[in-house]
N, C-alpha and C positions, 0 to 999 in steps of 0.2 A: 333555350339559348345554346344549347348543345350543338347548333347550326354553325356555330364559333368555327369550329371542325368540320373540314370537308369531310362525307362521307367515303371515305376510301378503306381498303381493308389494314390499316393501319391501330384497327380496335387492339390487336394483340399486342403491344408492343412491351417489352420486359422491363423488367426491372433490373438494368444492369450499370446502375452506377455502382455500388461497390467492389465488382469486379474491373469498372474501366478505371475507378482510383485505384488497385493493385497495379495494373497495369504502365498506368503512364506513371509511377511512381519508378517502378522497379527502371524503362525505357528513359524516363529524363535525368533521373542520375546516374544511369549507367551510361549516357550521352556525354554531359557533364565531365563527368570525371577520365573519358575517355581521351579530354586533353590535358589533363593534368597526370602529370608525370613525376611528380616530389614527393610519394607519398605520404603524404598530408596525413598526421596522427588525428587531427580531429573528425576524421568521415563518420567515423561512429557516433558524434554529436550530432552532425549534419541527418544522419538516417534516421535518430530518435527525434531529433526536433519533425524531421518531416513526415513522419510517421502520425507524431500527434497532430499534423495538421491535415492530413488527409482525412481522420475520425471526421471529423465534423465539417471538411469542406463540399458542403453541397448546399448550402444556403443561398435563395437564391432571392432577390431584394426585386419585390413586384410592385410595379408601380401604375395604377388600372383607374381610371375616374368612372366606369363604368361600372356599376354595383354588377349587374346579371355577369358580366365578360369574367370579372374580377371572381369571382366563385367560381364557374367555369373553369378556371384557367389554373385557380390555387387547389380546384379539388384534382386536375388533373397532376399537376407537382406533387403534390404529395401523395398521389397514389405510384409515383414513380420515384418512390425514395427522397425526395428534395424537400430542406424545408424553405416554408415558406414566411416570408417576412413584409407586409403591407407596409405602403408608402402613399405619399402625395408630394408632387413637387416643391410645396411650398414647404415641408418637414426635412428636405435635402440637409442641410444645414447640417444636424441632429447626425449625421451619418459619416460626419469629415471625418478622412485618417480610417476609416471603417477596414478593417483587411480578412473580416472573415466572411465577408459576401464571395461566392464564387462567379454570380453573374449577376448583372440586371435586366431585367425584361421589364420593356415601358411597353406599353398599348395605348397608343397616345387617343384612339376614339373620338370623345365629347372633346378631349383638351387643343385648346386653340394656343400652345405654345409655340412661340415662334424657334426657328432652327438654329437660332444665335443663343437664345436664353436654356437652353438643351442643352448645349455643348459647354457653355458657360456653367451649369451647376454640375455638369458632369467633371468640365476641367478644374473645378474648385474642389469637387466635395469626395468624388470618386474616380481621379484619376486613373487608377491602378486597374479597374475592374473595368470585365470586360459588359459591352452592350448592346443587348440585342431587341431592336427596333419594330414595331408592328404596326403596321396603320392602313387602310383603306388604298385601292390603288390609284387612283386618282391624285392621292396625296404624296406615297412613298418617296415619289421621285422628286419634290421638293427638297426634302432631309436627303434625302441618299448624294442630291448632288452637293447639298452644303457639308456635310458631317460623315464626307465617305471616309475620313481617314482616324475620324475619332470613333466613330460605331462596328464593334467587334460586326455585326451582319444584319441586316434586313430582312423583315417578314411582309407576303402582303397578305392582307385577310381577305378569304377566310384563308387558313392554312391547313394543315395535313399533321397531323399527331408526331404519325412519324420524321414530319420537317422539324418540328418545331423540336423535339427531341435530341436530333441529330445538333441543332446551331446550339441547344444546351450543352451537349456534349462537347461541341468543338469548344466552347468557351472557356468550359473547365478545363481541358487540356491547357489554352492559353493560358488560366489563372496557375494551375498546378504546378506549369514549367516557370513562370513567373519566379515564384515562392520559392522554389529547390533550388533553382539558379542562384538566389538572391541566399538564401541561409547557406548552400556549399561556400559562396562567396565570402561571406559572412565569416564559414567555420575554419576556411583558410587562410585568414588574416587577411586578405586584400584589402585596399583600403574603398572605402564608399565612395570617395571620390570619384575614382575613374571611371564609375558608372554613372552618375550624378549627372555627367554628358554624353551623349550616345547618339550612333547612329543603327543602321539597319540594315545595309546592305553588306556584298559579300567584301568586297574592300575595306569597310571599316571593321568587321569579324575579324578578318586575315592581320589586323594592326592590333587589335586589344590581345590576340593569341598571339602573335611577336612579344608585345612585352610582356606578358606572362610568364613568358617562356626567359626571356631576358633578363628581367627583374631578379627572378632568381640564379642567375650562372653571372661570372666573373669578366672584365676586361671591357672594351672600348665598344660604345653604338655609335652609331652614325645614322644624323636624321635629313633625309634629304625632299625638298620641297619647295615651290616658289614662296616669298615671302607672301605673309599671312593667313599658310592653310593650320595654323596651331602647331608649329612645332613647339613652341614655348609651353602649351598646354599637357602634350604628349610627354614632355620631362618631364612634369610636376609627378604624372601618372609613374614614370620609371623611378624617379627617386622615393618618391613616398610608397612604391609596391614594394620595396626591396629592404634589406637589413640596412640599408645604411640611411634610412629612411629619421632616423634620432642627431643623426649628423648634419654640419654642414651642406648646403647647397650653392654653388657659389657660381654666377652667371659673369661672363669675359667676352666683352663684344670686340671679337677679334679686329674688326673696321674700326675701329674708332680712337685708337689708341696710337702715338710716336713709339718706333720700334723699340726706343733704350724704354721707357714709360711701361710700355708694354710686356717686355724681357722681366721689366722688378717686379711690376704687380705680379706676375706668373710665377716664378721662382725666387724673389726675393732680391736683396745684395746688402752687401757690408758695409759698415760705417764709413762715410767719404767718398763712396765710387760712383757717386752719381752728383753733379754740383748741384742742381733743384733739389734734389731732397738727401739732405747730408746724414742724417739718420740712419740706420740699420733697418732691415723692413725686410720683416717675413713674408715669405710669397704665398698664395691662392692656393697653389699645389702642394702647399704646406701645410695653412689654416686649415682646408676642408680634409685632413687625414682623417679617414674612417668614413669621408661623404665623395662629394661628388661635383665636378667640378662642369659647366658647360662652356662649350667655346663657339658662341655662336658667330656661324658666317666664316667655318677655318679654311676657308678657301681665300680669305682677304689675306691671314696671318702671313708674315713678311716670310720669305725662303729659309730667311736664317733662323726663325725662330720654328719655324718646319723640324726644321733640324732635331731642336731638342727638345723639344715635343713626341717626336719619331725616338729620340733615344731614354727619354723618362717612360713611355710605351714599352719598352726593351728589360728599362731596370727597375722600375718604379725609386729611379734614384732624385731628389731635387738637390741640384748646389746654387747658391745662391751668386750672385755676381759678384767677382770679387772674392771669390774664396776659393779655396783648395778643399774642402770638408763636404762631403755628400751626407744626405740623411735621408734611412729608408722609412718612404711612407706609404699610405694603403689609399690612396686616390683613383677615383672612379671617373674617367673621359667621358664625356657624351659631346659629340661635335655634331653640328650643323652645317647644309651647306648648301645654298640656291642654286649651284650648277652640277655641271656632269664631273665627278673630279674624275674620272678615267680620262674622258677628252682634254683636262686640263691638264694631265700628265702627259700626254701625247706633244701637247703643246709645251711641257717645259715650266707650266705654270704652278705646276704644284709638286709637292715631294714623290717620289714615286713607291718608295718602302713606307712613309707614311702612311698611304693611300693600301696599299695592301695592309698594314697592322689596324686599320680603321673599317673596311669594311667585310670581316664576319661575320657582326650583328651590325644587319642595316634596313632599317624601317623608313622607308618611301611614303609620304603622305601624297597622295595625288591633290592636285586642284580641284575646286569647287566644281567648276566647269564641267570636269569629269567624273565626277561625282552626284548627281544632279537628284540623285532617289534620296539622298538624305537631308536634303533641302528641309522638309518637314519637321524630321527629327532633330536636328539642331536647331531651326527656329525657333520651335520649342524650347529646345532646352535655355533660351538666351530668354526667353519670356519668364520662364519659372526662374531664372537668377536674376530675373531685373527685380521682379517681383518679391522674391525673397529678403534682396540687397536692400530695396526701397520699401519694404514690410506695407504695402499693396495689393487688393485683389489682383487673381490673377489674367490677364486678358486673354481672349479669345480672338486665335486668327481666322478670319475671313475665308472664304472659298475665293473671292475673287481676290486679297490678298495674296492667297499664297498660291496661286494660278502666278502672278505678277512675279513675284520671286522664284517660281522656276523658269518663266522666260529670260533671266535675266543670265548673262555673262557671266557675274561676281568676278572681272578682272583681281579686286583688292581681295578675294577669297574667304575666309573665314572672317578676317579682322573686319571685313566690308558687313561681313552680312549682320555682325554684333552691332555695329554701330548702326544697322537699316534696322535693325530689333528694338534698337534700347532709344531710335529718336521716335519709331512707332510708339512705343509703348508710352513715353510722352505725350505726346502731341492727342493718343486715342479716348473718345470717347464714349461712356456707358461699358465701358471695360468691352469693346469689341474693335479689333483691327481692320480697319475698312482697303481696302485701295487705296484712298487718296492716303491715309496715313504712311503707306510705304514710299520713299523718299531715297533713290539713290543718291551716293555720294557726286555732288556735280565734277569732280576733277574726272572721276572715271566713266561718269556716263554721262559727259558732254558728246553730242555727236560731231561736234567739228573735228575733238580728242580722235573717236572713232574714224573717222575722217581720214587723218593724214598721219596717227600713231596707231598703227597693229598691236603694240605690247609685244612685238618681238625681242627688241633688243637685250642682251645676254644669253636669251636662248641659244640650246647647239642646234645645230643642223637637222642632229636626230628629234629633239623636242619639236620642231617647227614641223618638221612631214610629220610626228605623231598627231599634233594639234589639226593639221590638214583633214588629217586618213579620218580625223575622230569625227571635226564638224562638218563634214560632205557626207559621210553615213548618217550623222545626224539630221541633219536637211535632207538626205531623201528615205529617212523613215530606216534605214537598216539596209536599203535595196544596195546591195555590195558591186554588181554590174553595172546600174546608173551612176554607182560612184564611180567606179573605174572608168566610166563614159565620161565624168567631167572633168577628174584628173588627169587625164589620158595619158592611163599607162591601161595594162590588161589586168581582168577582174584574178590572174592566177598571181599577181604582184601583190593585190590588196591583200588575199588570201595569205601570201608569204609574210608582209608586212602584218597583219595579223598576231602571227605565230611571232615573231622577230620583236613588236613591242606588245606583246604578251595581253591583247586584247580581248581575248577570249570572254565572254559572261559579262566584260564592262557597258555595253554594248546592246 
C-alpha cells in the first residue's frame, strides 16, 4: 500500500519540525509585537505561555476509513516527528473546543460524506484547526468547490511525501500564528471582544491597528462611514480596549434631538432654565467623567451647539445652562459622521476649528460594497452570534449561498447583511444555508428601487466619481483602459484618480 506515495525522490525528506516551530515562533511574535508600541509588561508571560505551547504542537488529528491508507499515512507522521491521533467522523463530537491538534488530515477514500456534512462537523466541532483534504481526483473537485474557503488545502491521490509534508507544514504555521496572536492579545489586556468579529482583508487590518493604537493615547476620534457599515460596533471596540473601558459610555444621537433638549442632555442646566423640565439636570459630558461619550451623526448637531462642543475639546470645561460655574471633567469624544465634513465646511455647514480638533484620530470604515473579500468573514461571524445568542447548532453556509452574497450590492451595508444572516439562519434547514434561504431586504433590493433611486443622494461629489472609478474597474475585471474607455476621460486620469482616492490594493 506504499503506492499511497508517488514514487518520487522525495524518500529523504527530514525531520524538521522542531526547528520550523523555533522558527515561526521567534517570526510571529516578533511580527506581533512589531505593532505594538506600549511596552506591554506582560510579553514575558506571552513568551512562556507560548513557549509551552510549541513543546507539543505537532499533533496531528487523522481521520482515514481505510485500514491499509490509515497505517500508511500514521507510520509515515510519525516517522516525521508528528503525533498522531485516529478518528472517525462519527467520534467528531468527542473533539469540540479541542486546541491542541495542529492540523487535520481527512482521506476521505471509502467515505461517501457529503460536502455539506464536512464542513458542518468541522464548523462545529473544530473550527479553529486548520484542514487538509485528500481524495481521488475525480472527486477532489466536488469538495474544493463547496469547502474552498473552510479547507486549509487539498491533496489529490496519489500524492508526493514531500507535498504532503510541505501542506503540514503550511498548516502549522496557520495553527502557530493563530495561538501567539491570540495569547499576545490575551497578555495585553485587549478585550476578546474585538476579535470575536473579524475580517481579513487589508482595510479591515489597517482599522483594528487604528484603534489599537487609539485606544490607548488621549483626545477626540472620529468615525466616518455611510450609515450601517458598524460604526456603532467599532465604538464598543475603542471604549472597552481602553482604560476608561470601567466607566460610562454614553451614546447622543446628534439628529434626533430639539436644540434647547439637546444643549441640557449635553452639558446639563440649573434649576428653572428650561420650562419642560424645571428640575436641575446634570449633563452627559458630565455623568460619563472618566468614560466616554458618542455623538453620533455630529454633522446634524445645530452650529450653536458646534460651538461648544469645539470649546469643551479646548478645555474639557462643562457649564451647565444657566449657570456661571464650570467644572473640570476627564471625557472622552468619539463622533460620527456619514458625510465629508471638510466639504461641509467648505460649504459653511459645519464648524471649521471643530472639524480640525476632530480629526487627528480618524477611522474611515469603508462600505460593504468596497469591501467585498470580507463578505465571508463576517457572515460568519453573524452565524456564530446567532448561534450562540439562540444556543443553536451552528449552520453551515452554502457555496452557492455565499456566491449569492458576494454578488450582491449590500446598499444597507453591514446592518443589511446581519439581518440577510440572522432571517437565513431562521428560515434554514438540517443546519445548512442554501440559496433560497438568502433573502434580501425588499426596500433595498427592489428593482424598480434600483430603477429610479441610485443611493446617491447625500453623497459629495467626490464619493460619487469614487463609487464610479470603483464599479466600472469592477465590471471590467481590473482592465483600467476599458474603464477609461467607458468613462471617457484617459486611462492617465484613472491612474491619477487612483493615487487621489487612495485605491491602491483595494482593487
Amino acid at each position: 500500500m506504499d503506492s499511497f506515495f508517488t514514487q518520487t525522490d522525495d524518500q529523504s525528506v527530514g525531520t524538521q519540525i522542531p526547528q520550523m516551530q523555533r522558527h515561526l515562533s521567534h517570526h510571529a511574535s516578533s511580527e506581533l509585537l512589531k505593532h505594538q508600541s506600549g511596552g506591554f509588561q506582560q510579553v514575558n508571560t506571552f513568551q512562556a505561555e507560548s513557549n509551552s505551547i510549541l513543546e507539543d504542537f505537532n499533533t496531528v488529528l487523522l481521520v482515514c476509513e481505510e485500514n491499509s491508507v490509515k497505517t500508511v499515512l500514521k507510520q509515515f507522521l510519525e516517522k516525521e516527528n508528528f503525533k498522531v491521533v485516529e478518528a472517525t467522523f462519527d467520534v467528531f463530537q468527542n473533539f469540540a473546543g479541542n486546541e491542541t491538534f495542529a492540523a487535520v488530515l481527512i482521506d476521505l477514500g471509502m467515505n461517501s460524506i457529503s460536502p455539506e456534512m464536512l464542513i458542518m462537523l468541522l464548523n462545529r466541532y473544530l473550527p479553529e484547526v486548520p484542514c487538509i483534504l485528500m481524495d481521488e481526483a475525480g472527486r477532489i473537485q466536488e469538495h474544493k468547490n463547496f469547502c474552498s474557503n473552510q479547507v486549509f488545502s487539498y491533496m489529490t491521490k496519489p500524492c508526493s511525501r514531500s507535498d504532503l509534508l510541505h501542506n503540514l507544514r503550511m498548516a502549522i504555521q496557520n495553527s502557530l500564528l493563530r495561538h501567539e496572536n491570540k495569547l499576545l492579545r490575551q497578555s495585553i489586556g485587549f478585550p476578546a471582544e474585538m476579535f470575536g468579529f473579524f475580517g481579513l482583508s487589508a482595510q479591515y487590518e489597517m482599522i483594528c491597528k487604528k484603534i489599537l493604537t487609539y485606544t490607548r493615547l488621549d483626545g477626540p476620534i472620529l468615525l466616518m462611514g455611510e450609515n450601517g457599515v458598524g460604526k456603532g460596533m467599532f465604538l464598543q471596540h475603542i471604549h472597552l480596549g481602553g482604560p476608561r473601558a470601567k466607566h460610562p459610555l454614553i451614546i447622543v444621537p446628534c439628529d434626533f434631538h430639539p436644540i434647547n433638549g439637546l444643549e441640557s442632555l449635553l452639558f446639563g442646566h440649573v434649576r428653572n432654565t428650561i420650562p419642560e423640565q424645571p428640575q436641575e439636570r446634570m449633563g452627559v459630558l458630565e455623568i460619563a467623567n472618566q468614560g466616554t461619550v458618542y455623538l453620533n451623526k455630529i454633522n446634524e448637531l445645530p452650529m450653536q451647539l458646534q460651538e461648544r462642543i469645539c470649546q469643551f475639546l479646548k478645555d474639557s470645561l462643562v457649564r451647565k445652562t444657566g449657570s456661571t460655574v464650570s467644572k473640570l471633567v476627564n471625557t472622552r469624544i468619539v463622533a460620527s459622521t456619514t458625510i465629508d465634513l471638510a466639504s461641509a465646511c467648505l460649504h459653511g455647514h459645519f464648524h471649521e476649528d471643530l472639524y480640525y480638533r476632530l480629526n487627528s484620530m480618524i477611522i474611515h470604515i469603508p462600505p460593504l460594497r468596497e469591501n467585498m473579500e470580507d463578505i465571508t468573514a463576517y457572515a460568519k461571524s453573524f452565524i456564530a452570534k446567532y448561534a450562540q445568542n439562540n444556543r443553536t447548532s451552528l449552520p453551515v453556509l452554502s457555496h452557492a449561498a455565499l456566491c449569492k452574497l458576494q454578488k450582491y450590492s449590500w446598499p444597507g451595508n453591514m446592518r443589511e447583511l446581519r439581518n440577510v444572516i440572522y432571517r437565513a439562519c431562521v428560515k434554514t434547514k438540517d443546519s445548512i444555508i442554501t440559496e433560497e434561504d438568502i433573502v434580501f431586504d425588499t426596500v433595498t433590493h427592489d428593482p424598480k428601487n434600483h430603477e429610479n433611486f441610485l443611493g446617491l443622494a447625500g453623497m459629495t461629489m467626490a464619493e460619487i466619481e469614487r463609487r464610479a472609478i470603483i464599479e466600472t474597474i469592477q465590471s471590467c475585471n481590473g482592465n483600467r483602459a476599458e474603464s477609461a474607455r467607458i468613462l471617457g476621460v484617459s486611462e492617465k486620469t484613472i491612474y491619477n484618480k487612483f493615487k487621489q482616492f487612495k485605491l491602491k490594493g483595494t482593487l
